[in-house]
Every structure is written in structure tokens, then in C-alpha cells.
C-alpha distance (Angstrom), angle and dihedral (degrees) to the residues before:
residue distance angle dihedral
X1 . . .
X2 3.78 . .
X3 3.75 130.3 .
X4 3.65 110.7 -96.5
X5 4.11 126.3 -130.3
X6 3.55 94.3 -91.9
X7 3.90 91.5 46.0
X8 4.18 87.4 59.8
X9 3.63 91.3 44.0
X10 3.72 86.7 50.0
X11 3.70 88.8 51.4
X12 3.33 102.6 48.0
X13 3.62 95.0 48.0
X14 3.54 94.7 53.0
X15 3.54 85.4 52.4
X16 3.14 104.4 31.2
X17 4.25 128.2 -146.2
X18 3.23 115.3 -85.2
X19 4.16 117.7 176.9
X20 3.76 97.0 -172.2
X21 3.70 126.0 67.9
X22 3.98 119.6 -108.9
X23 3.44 136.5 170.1
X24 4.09 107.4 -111.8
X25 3.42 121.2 -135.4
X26 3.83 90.2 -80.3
X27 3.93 89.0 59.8
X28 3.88 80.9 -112.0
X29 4.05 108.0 141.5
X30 3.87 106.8 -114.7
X31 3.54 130.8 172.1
X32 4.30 136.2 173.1
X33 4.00 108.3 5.3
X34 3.88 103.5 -3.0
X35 4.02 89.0 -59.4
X36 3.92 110.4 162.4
X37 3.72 125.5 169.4
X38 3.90 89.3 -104.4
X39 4.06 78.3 79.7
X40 3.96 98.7 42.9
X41 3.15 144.5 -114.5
X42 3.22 132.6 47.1
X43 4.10 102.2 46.1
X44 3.62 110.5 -139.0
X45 4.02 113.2 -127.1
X46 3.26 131.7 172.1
X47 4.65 120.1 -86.7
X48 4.21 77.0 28.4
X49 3.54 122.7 148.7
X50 3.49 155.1 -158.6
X51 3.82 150.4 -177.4
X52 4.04 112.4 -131.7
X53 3.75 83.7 -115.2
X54 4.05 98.9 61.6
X55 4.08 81.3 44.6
X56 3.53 87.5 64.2
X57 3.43 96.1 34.0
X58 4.16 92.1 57.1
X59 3.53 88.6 47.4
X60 3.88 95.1 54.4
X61 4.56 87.6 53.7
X62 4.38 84.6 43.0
X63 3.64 93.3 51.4
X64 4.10 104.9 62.4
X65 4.00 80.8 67.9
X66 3.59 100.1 63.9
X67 3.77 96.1 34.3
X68 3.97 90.1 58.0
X69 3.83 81.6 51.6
X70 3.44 99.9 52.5
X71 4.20 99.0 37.5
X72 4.20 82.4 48.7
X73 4.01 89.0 47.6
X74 4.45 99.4 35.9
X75 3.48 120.0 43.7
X76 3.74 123.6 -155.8
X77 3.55 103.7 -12.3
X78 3.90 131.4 145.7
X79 4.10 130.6 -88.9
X80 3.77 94.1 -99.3
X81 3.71 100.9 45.2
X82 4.37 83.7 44.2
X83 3.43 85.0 52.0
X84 3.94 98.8 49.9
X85 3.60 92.4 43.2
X86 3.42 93.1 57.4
X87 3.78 88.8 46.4
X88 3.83 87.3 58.6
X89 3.60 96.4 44.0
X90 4.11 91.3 49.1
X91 3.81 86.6 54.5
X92 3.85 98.2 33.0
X93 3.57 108.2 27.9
X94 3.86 74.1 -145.6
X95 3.70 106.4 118.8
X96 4.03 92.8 111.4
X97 3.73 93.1 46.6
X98 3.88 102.0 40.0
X99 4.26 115.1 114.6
X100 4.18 86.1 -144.8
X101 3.68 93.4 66.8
């Protein structure tokens, strides 16, 4: 299962796009929608940016992670509630450890 359109608009909005780099409120170096190095590719740094296009663009190679997670972790559930898990899990990394699933 993937996350659907309104799932990545949902994700995005939550996190919002951001096309230059900034340190979260971690300190961790984060840039487009939530990206960090911890997912890959491209490594945040500080002066970098990016057009709202690559932000979505990142986001669509960080995702397959966290919907693996969630289809391994929540069996035969609906688009929405996929979608929201893998919300959580994006911001959590929490899917696995979660008392809802």
C-alpha cells in the first residue's frame, strides 16, 4: 500500500515545505517536508536550498520507509488510517512501539 494524494498533502501540510535548511527544534538540520539525513539523501547543511518541487520530490524517496513500517506493523486497514499511520511513523518513527496499533 502507498500513501494516497491526500495523505502527501496531509503530510506536507502538517509539516509544512520548507526550501531552506534549518535546524529543527532538536538542532537536527532539516530541510523541505521534515527531511533530515537520518532519511538519506540529500544532507541538510546550513545556506542549503531547495525548490518546492525537490521538497516534494525528497519526500516521495523518504516515504517507502515508513510505509514498509506501517504495512509490516497494521494489517488490513483502510487508505485513511494507512495514510495517518504513516504520518505518525514519519514524525515518530514510532509505528513498532505505538499501543494503537
Amino acid at each position: 500500500m502507498r500513501v494516497s494524494d491526500k495523505g502527501l498533502a496531509f503530510i506536507a501540510d502538517h509539516e509544512g515545505v520548507v526550501t531552506r535548511a534549518y535546524r529543527d527544534v532538536a538542532g537536527v538540520w532539516t530541510i523541505g517536508i521534515g527531511h533530515t539525513a537520518a532519511a538519506g539523501a540529500p544532507k541538510p547543511r546550513a545556506g542549503m536550498t531547495i525548490t518546492r518541487a525537490e521538497a516534494f520530490a525528497i519526500l516521495a524517496r523518504d516515504l517507502p520507509r515508513y510505509e514498509r513500517r506501517v504495512a509490516a506493523a497494521l494489517t488490513a486497514i483502510g487508505q485513511r488510517a494507512f495514510d495517518g499511520a504513516v504520518s505518525f511513523d514519519f514524525n515518530t518513527g514510532a509505528v513498532h512501539r505505538a499501543s494503537w496499533v
